[in-house]
PDB file of N, H, CA, C and O in Angstrom:
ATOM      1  N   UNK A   1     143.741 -59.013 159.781  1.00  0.00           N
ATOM      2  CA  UNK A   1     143.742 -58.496 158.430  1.00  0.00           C
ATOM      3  C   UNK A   1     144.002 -59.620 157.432  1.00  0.00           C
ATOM      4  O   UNK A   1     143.365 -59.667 156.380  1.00  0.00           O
ATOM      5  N   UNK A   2     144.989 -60.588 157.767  1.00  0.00           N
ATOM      6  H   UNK A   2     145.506 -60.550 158.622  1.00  0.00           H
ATOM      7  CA  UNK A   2     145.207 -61.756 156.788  1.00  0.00           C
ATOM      8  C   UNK A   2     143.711 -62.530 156.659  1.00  0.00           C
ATOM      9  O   UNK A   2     143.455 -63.016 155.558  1.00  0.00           O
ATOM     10  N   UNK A   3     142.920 -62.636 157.517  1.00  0.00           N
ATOM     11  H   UNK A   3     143.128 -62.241 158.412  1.00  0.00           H
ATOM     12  CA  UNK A   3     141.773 -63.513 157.399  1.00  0.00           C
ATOM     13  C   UNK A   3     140.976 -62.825 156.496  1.00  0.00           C
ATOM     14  O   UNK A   3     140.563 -63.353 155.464  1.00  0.00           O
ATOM     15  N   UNK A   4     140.644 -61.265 156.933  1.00  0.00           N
ATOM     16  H   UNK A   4     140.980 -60.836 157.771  1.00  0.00           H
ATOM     17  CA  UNK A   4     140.102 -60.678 156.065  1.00  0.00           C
ATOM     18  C   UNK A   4     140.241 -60.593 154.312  1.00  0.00           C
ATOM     19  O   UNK A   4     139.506 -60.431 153.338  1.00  0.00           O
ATOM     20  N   UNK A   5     141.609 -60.805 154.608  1.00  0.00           N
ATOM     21  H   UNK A   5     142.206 -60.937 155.400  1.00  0.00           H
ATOM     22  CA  UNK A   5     141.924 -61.132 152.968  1.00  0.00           C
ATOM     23  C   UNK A   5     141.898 -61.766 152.560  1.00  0.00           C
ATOM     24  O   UNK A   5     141.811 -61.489 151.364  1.00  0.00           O
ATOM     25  N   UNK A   6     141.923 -63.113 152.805  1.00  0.00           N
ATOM     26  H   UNK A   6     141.994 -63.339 153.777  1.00  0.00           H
ATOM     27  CA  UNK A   6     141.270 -64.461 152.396  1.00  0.00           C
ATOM     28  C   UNK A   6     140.140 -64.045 151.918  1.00  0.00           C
ATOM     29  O   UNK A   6     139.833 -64.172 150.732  1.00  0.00           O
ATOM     30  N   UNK A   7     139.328 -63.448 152.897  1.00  0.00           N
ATOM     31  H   UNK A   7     139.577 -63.345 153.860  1.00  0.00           H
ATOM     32  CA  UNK A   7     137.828 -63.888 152.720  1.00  0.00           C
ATOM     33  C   UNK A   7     137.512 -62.940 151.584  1.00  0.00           C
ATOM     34  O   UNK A   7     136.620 -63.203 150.777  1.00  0.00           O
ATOM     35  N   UNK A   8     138.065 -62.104 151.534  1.00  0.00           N
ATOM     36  H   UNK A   8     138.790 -61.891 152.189  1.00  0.00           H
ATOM     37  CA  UNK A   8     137.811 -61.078 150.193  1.00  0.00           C
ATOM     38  C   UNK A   8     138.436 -61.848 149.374  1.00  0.00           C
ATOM     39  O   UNK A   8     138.518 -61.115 148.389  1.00  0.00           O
ATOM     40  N   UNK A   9     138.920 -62.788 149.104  1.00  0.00           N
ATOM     41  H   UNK A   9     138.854 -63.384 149.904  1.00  0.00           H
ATOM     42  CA  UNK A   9     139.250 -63.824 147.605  1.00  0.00           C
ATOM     43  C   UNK A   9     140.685 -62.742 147.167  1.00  0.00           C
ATOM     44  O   UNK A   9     140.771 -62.272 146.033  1.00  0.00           O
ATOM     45  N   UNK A  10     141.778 -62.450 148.292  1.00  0.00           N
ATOM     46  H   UNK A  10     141.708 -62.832 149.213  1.00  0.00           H
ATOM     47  CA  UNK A  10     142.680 -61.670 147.731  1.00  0.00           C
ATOM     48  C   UNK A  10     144.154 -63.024 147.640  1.00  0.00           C
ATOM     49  O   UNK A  10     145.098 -62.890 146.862  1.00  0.00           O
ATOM     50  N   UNK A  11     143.992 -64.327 148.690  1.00  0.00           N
ATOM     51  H   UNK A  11     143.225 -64.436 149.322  1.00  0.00           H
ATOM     52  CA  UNK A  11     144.602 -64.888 148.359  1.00  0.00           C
ATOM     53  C   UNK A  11     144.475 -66.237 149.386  1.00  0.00           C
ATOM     54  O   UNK A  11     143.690 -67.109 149.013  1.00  0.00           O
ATOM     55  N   UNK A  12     145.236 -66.462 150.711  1.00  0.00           N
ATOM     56  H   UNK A  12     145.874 -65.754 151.015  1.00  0.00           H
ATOM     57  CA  UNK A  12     145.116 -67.662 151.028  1.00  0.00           C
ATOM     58  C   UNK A  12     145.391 -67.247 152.611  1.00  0.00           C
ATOM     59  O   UNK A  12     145.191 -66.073 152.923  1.00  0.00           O
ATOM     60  N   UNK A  13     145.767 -68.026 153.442  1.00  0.00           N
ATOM     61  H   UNK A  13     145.930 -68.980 153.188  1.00  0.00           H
ATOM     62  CA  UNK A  13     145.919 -67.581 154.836  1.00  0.00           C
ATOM     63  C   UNK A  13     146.485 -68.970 155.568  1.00  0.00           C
ATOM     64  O   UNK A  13     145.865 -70.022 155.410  1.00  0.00           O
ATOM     65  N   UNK A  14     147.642 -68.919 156.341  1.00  0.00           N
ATOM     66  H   UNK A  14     148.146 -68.065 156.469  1.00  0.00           H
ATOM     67  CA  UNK A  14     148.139 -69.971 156.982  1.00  0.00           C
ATOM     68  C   UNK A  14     148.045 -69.116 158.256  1.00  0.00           C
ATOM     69  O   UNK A  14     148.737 -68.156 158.595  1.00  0.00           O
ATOM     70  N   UNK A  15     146.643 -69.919 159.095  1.00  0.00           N
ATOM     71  H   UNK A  15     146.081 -70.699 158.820  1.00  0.00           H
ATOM     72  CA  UNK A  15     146.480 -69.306 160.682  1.00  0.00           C
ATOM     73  C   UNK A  15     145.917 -70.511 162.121  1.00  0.00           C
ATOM     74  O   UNK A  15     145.907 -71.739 162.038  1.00  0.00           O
ATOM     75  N   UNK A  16     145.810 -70.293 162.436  1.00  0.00           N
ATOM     76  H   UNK A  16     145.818 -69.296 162.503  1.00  0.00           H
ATOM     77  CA  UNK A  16     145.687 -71.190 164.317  1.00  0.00           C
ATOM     78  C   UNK A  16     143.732 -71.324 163.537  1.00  0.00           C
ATOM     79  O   UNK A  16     142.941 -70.471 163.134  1.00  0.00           O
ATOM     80  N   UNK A  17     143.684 -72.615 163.641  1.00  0.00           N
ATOM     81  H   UNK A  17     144.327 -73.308 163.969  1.00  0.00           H
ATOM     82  CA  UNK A  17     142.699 -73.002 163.071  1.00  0.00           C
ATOM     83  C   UNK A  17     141.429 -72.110 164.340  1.00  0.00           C
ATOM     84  O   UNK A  17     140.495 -71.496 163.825  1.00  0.00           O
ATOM     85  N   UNK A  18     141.503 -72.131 165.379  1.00  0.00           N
ATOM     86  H   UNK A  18     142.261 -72.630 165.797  1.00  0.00           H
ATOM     87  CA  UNK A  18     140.432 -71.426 166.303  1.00  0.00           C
ATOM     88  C   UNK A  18     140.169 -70.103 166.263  1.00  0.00           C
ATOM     89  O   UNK A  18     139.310 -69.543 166.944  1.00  0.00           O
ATOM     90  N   UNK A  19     141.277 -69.316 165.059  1.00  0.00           N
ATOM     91  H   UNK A  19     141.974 -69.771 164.505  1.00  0.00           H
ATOM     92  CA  UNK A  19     140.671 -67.905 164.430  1.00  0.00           C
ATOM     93  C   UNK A  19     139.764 -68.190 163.123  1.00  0.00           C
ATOM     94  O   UNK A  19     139.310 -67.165 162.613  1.00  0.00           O
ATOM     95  N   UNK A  20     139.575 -68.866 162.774  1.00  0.00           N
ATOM     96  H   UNK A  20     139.943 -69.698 163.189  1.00  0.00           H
ATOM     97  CA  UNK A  20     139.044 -69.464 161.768  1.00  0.00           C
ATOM     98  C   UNK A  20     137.654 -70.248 161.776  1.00  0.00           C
ATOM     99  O   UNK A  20     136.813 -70.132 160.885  1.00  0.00           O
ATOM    100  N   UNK A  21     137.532 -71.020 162.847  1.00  0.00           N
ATOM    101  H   UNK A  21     138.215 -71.114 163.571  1.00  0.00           H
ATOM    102  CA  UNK A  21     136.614 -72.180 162.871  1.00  0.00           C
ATOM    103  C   UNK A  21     135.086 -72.003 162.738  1.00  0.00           C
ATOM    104  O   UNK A  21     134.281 -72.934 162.774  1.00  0.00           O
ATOM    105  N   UNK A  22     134.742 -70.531 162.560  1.00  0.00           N
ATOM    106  H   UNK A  22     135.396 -69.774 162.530  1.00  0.00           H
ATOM    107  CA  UNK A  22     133.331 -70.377 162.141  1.00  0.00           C
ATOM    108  C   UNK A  22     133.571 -70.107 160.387  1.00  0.00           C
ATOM    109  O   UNK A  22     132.713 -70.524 159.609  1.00  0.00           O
ATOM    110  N   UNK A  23     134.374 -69.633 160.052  1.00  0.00           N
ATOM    111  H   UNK A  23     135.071 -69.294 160.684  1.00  0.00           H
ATOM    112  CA  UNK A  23     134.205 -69.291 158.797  1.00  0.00           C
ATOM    113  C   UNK A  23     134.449 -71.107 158.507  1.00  0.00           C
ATOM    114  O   UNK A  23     133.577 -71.307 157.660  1.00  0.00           O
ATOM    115  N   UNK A  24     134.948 -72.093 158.681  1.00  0.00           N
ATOM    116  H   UNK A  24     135.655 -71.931 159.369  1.00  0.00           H
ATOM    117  CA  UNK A  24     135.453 -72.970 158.106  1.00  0.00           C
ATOM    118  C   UNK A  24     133.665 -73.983 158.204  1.00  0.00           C
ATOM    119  O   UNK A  24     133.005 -74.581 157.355  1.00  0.00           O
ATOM    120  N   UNK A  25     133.525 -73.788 159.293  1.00  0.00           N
ATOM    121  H   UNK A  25     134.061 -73.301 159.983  1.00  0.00           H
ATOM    122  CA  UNK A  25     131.746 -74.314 159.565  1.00  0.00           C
ATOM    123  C   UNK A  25     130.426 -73.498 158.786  1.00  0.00           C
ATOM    124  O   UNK A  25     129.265 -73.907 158.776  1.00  0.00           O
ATOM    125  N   UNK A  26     130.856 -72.434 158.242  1.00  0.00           N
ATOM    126  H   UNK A  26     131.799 -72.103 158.250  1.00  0.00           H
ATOM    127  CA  UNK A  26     130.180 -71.508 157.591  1.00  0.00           C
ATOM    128  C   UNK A  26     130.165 -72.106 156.202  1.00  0.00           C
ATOM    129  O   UNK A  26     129.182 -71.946 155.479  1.00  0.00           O
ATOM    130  N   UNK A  27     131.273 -72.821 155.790  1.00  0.00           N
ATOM    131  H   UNK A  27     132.072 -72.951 156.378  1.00  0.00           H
ATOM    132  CA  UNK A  27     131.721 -73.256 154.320  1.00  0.00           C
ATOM    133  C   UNK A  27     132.532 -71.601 153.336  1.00  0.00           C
ATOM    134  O   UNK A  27     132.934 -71.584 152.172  1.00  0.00           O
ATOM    135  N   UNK A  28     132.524 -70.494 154.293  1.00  0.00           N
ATOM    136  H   UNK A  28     132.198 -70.508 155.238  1.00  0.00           H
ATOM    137  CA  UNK A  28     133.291 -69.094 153.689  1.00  0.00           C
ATOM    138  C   UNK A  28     134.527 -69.502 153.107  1.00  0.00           C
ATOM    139  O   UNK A  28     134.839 -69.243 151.945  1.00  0.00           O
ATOM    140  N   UNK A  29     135.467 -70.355 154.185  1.00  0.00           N
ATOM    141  H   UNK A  29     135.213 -70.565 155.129  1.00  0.00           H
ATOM    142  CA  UNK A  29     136.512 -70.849 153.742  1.00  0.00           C
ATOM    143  C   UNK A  29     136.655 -72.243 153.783  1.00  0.00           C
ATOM    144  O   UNK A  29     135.774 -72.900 154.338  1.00  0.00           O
ATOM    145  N   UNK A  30     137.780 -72.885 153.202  1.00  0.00           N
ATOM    146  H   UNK A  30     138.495 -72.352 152.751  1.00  0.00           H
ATOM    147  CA  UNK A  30     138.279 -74.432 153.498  1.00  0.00           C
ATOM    148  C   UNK A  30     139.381 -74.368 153.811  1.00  0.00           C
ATOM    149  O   UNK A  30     140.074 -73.354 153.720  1.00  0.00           O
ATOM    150  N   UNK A  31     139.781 -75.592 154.292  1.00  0.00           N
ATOM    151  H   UNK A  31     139.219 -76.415 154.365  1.00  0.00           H
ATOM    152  CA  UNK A  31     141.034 -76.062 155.464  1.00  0.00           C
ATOM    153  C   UNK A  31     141.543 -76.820 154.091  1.00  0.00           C
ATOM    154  O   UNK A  31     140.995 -77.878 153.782  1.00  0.00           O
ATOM    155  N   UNK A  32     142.232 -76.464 153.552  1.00  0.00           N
ATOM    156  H   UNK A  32     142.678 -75.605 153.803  1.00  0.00           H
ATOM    157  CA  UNK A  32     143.657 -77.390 152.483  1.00  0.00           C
ATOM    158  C   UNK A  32     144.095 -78.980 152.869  1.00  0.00           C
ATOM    159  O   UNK A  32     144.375 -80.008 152.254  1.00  0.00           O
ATOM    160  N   UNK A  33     144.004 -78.630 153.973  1.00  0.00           N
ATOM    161  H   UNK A  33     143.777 -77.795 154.473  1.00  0.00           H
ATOM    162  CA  UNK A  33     145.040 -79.945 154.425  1.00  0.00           C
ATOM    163  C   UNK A  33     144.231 -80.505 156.181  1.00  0.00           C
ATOM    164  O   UNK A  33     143.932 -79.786 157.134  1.00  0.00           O
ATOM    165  N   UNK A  34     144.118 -81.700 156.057  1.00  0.00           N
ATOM    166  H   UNK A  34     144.361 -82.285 155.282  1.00  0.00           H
ATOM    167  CA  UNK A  34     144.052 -81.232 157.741  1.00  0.00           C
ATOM    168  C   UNK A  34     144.736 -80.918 158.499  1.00  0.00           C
ATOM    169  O   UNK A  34     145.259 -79.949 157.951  1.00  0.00           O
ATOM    170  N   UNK A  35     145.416 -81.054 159.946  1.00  0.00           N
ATOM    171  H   UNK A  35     144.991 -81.842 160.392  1.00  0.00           H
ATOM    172  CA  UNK A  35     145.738 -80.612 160.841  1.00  0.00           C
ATOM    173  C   UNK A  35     147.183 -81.911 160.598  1.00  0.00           C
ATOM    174  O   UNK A  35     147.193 -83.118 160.356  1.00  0.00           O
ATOM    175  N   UNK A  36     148.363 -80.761 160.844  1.00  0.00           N
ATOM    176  H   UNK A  36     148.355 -79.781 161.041  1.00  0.00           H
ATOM    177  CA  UNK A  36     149.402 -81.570 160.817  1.00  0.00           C
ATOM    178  C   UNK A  36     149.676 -81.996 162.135  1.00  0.00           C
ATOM    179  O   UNK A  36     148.937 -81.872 163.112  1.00  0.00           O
ATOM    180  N   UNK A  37     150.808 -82.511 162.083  1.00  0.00           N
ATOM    181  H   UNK A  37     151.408 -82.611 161.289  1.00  0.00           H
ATOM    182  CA  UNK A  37     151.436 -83.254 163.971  1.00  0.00           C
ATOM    183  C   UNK A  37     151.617 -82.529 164.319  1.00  0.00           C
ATOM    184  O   UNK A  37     151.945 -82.925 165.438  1.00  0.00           O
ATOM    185  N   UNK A  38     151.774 -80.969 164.357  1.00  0.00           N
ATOM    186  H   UNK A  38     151.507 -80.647 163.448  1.00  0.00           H
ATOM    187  CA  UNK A  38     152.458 -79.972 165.242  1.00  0.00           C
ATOM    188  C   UNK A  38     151.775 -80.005 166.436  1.00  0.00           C
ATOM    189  O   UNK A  38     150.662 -80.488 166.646  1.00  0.00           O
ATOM    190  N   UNK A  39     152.876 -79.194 167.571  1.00  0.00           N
ATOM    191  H   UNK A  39     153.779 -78.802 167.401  1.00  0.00           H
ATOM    192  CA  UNK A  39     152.003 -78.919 168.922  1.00  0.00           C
ATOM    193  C   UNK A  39     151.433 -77.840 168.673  1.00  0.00           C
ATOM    194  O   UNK A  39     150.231 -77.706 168.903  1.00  0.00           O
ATOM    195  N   UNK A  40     152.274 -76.744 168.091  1.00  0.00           N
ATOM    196  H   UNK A  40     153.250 -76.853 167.904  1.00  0.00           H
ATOM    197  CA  UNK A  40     150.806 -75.687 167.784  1.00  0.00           C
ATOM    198  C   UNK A  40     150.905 -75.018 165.967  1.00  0.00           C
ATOM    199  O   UNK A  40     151.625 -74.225 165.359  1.00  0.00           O
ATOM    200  N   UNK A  41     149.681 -75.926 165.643  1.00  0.00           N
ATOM    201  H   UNK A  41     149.096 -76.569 166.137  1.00  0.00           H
ATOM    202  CA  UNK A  41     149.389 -76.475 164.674  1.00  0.00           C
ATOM    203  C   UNK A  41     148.894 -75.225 163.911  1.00  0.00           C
ATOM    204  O   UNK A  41     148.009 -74.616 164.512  1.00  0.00           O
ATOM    205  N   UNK A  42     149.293 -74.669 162.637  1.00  0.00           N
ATOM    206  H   UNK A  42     150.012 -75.164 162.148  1.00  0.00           H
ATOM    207  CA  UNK A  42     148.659 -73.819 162.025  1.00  0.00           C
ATOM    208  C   UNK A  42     147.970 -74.317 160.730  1.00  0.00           C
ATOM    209  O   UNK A  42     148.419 -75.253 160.069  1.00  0.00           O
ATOM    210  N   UNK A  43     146.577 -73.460 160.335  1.00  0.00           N
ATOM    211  H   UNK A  43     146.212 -72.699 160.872  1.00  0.00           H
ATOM    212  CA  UNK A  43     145.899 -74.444 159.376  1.00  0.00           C
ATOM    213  C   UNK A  43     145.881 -73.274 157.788  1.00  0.00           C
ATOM    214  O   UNK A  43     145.697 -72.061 157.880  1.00  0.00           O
ATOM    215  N   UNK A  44     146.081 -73.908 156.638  1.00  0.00           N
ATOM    216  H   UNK A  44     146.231 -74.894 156.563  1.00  0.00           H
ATOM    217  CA  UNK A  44     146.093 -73.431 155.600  1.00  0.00           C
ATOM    218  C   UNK A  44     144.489 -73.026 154.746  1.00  0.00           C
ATOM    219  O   UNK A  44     144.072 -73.641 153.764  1.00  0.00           O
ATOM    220  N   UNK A  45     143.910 -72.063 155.300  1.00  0.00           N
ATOM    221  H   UNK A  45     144.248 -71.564 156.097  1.00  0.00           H
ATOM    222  CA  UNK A  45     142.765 -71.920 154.378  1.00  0.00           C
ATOM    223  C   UNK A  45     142.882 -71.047 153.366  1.00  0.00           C
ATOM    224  O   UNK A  45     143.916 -70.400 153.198  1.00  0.00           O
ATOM    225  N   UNK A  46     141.662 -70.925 152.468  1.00  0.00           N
ATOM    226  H   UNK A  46     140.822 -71.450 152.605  1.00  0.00           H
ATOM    227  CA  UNK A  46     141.376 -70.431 151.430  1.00  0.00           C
ATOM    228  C   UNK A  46     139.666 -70.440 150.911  1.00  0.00           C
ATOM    229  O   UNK A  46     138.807 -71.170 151.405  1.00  0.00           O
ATOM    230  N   UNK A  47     139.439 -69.423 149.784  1.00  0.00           N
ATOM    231  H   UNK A  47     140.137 -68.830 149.382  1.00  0.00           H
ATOM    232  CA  UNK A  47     137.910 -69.626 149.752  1.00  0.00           C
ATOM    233  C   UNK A  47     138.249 -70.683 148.768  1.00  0.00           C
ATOM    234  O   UNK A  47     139.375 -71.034 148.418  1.00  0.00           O
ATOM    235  N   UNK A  48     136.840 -71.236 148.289  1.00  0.00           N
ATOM    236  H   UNK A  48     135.925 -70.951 148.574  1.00  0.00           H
ATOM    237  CA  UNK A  48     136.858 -72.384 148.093  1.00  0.00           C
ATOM    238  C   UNK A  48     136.886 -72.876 146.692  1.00  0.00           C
ATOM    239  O   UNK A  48     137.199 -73.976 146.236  1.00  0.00           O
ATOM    240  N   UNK A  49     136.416 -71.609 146.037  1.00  0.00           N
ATOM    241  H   UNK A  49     136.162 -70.716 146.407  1.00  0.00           H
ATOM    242  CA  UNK A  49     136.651 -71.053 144.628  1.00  0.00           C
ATOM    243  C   UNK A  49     138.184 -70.962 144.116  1.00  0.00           C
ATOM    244  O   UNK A  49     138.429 -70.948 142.909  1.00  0.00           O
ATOM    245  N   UNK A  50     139.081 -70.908 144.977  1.00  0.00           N
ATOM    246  H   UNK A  50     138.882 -70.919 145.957  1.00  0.00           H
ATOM    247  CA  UNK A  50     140.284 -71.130 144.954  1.00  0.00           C
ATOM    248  C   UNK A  50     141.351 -72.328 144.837  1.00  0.00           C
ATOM    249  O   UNK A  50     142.540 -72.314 144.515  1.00  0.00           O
ATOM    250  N   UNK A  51     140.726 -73.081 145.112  1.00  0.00           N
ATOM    251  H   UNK A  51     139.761 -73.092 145.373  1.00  0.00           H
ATOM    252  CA  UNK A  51     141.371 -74.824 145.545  1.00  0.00           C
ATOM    253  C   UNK A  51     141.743 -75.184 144.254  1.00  0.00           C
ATOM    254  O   UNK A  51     142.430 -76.205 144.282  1.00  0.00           O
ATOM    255  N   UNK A  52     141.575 -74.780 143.215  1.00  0.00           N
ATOM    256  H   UNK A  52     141.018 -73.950 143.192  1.00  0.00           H
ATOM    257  CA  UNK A  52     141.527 -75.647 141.429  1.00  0.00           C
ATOM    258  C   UNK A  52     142.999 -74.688 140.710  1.00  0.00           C
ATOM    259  O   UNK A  52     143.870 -75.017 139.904  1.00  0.00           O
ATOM    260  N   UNK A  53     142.627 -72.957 141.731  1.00  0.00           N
ATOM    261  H   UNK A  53     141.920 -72.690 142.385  1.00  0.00           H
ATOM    262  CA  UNK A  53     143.956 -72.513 140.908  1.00  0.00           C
ATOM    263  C   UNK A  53     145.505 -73.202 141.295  1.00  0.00           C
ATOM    264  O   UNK A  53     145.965 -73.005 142.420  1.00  0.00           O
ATOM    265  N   UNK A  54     146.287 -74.041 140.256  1.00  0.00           N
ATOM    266  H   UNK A  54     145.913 -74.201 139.342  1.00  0.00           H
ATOM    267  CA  UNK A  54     147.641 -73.836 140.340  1.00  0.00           C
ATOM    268  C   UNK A  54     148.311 -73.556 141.376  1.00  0.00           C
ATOM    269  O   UNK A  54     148.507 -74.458 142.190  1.00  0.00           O
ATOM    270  N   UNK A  55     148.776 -72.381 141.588  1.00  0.00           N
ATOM    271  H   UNK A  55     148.616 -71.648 140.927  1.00  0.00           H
ATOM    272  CA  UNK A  55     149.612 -71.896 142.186  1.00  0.00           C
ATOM    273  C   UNK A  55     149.162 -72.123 144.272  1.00  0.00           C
ATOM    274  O   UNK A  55     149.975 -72.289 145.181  1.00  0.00           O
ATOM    275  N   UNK A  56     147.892 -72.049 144.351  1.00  0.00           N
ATOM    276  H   UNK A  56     147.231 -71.915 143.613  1.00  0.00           H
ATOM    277  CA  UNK A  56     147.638 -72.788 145.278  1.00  0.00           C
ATOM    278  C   UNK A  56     147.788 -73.882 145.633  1.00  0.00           C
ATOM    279  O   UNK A  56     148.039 -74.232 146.786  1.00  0.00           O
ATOM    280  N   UNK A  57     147.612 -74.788 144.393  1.00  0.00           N
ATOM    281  H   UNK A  57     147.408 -74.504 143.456  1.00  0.00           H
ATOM    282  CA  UNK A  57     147.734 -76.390 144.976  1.00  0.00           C
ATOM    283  C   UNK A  57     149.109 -76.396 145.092  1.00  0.00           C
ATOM    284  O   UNK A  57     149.463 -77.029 146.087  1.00  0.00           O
ATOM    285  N   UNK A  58     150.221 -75.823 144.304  1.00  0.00           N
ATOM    286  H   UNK A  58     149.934 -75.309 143.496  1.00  0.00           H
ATOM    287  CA  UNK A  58     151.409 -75.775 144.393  1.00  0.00           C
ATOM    288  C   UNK A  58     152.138 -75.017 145.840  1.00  0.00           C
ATOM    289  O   UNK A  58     153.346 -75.199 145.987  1.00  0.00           O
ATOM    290  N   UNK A  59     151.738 -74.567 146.400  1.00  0.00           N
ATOM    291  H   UNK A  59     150.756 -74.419 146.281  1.00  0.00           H
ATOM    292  CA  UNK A  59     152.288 -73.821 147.414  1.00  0.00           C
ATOM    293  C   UNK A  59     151.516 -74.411 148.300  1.00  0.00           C
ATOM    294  O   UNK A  59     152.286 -74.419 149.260  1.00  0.00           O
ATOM    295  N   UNK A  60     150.332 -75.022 148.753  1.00  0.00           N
ATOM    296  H   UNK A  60     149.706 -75.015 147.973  1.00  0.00           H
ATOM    297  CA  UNK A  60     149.847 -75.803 149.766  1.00  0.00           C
ATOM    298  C   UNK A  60     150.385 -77.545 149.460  1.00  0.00           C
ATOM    299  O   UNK A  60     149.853 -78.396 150.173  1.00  0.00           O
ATOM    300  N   UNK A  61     151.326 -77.970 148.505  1.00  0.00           N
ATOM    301  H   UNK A  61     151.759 -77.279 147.925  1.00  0.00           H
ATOM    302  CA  UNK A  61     152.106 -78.888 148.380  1.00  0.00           C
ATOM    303  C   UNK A  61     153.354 -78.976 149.052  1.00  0.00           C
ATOM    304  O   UNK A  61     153.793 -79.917 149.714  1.00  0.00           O
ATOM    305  N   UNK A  62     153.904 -77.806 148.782  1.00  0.00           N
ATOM    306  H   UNK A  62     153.548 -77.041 148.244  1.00  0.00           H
ATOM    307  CA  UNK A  62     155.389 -77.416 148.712  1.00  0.00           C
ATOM    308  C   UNK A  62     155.173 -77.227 150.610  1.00  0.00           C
ATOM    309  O   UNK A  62     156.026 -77.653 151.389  1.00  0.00           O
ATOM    310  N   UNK A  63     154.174 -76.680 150.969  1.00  0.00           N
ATOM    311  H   UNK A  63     153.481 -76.335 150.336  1.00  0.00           H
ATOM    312  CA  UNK A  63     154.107 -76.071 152.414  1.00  0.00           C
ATOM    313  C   UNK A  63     153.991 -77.949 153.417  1.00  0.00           C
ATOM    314  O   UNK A  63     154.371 -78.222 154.555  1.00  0.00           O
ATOM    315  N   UNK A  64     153.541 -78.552 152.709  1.00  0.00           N
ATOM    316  H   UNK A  64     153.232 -78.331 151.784  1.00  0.00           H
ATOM    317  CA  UNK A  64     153.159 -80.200 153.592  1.00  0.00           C
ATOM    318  C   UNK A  64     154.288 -80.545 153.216  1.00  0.00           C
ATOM    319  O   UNK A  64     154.996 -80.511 154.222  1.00  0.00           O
ATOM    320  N   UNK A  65     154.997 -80.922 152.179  1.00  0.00           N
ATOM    321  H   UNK A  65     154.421 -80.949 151.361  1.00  0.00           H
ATOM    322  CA  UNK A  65     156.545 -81.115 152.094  1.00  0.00           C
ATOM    323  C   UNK A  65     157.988 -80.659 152.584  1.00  0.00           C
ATOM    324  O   UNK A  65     159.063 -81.257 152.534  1.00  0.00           O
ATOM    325  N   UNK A  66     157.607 -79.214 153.148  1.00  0.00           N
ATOM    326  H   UNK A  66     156.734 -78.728 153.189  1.00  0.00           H
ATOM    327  CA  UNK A  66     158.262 -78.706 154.380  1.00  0.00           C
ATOM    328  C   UNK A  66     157.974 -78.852 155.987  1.00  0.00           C
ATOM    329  O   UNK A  66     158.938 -78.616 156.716  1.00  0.00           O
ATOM    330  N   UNK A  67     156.900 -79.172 156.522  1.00  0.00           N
ATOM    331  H   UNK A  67     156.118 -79.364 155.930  1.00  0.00           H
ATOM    332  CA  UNK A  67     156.793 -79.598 157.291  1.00  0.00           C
ATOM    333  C   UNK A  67     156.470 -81.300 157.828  1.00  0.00           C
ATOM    334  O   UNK A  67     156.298 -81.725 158.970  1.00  0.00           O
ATOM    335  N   UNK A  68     156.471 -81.711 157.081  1.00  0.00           N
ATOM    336  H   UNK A  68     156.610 -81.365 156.153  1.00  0.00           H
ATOM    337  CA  UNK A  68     156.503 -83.441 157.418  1.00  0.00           C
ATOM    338  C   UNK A  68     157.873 -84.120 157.357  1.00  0.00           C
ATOM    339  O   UNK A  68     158.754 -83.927 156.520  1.00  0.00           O
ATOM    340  N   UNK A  69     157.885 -85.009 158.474  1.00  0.00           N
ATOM    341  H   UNK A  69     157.169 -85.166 159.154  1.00  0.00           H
ATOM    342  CA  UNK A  69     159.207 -85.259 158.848  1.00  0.00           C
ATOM    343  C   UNK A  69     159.678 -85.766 157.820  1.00  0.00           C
ATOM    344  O   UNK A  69     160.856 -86.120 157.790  1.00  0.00           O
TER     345      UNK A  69
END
C-alpha cells in the first residue's frame, strides 16, 4: 500500500529497493539517494515531479544525516 501511494503522487516511500526496481527502471519513480552502507539497505523513493518540493528535500536530508556514521 505504501508503494501504491507513492505512485499515486500521495507522498514518498522509504522501502527494500527490490520492491521497487521496475518502477525505478520504468522512470514511475526515483531513488533520492543511492544505496547507503547498510546490510539491509532501504531505498527512499518518490515520483519524480516531487524531488523540487521542500519538504522532501528536507526530510530526505534529515533521513542521510541520521543514518551516516
Amino acid at each position: 500500500m505504501l508503494i501504491d501511494a507513492a505512485l499515486a503522487g500521495l507522498g514518498i516511500a522509504l522501502v527494500l529497493k527490490t520492491l521497487v526496481n521496475e518502477d525505478l527502471a520504468s522512470g514511475k519513480m526515483v531513488a533520492l539517494f543511492q544505496e547507503l552502507p547498510l546490510a539491509n539497505a532501504y531505498h527512499f523513493v518518490c515520483l519524480p515531479s516531487r524531488l523540487a518540493l521542500p519538504r522532501v528535500a528536507a526530510f530526505r536530508q534529515w533521513l542521510i544525516d541520521e543514518v551516516r556514521p
